[in-house]
N, C-alpha and C positions, 0 to 999 in steps of 0.2 A: 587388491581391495575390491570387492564387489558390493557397488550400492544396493538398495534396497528399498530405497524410498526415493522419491522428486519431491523437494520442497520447492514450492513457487513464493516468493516471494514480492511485494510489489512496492518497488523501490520508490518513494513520492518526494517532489521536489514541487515548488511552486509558487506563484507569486503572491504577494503579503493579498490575507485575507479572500483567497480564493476557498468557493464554497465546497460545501461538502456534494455536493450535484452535482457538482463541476465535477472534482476530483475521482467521485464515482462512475462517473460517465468515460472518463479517462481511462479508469483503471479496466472498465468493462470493456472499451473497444481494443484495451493493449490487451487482453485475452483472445478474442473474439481474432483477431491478426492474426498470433500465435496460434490458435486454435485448439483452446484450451477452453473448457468448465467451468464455468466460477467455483467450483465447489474445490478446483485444484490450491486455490491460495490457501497460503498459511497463514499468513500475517504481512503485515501494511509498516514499512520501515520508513524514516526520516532519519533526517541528521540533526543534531543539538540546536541547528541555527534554525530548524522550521519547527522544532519538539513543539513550541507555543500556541504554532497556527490552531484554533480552533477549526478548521475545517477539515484539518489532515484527521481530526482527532476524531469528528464527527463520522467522517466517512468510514473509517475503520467501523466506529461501533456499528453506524449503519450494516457496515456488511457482515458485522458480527464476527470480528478478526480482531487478535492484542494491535496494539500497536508500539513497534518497540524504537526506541529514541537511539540512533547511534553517535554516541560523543565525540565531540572533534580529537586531532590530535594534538 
């Protein structure tokens, strides 16, 4: 199998009612570590138990990234 693409993804966890400033600032320093682009994400994931945070939701739009809800099992 030979990839072809890197999808980056930016996996968000965090505590009730954390801002969307916040979360971006997080997101931007765990790139900047890796040494990565902002421009490499694809999209901004949570799990079903933070889907609700408004901030997780805010931030994505901020960066102009889906955000996609992954459901428990």
């Amino acid at each position: 199998m030979e990839l072809r693409e890197t999808v980056i993804i930016a996996g968000i966890g965090c505590r009730k009612a954390a801002t969307a400033a916040e979360i971006e600032t997080v997101i931007a320093a765990a790139l900047v570590r890796a040494g990565l682009a902002p421009q490499v994400l694809a999209m901004v994931a949570t799990s079903a138990a933070k889907g609700h945070e408004v901030g997780i939701a805010a931030a994505a739009t901020a960066l102009g990234l889906p955000l996609v809800v992954v459901p428990g099992s």
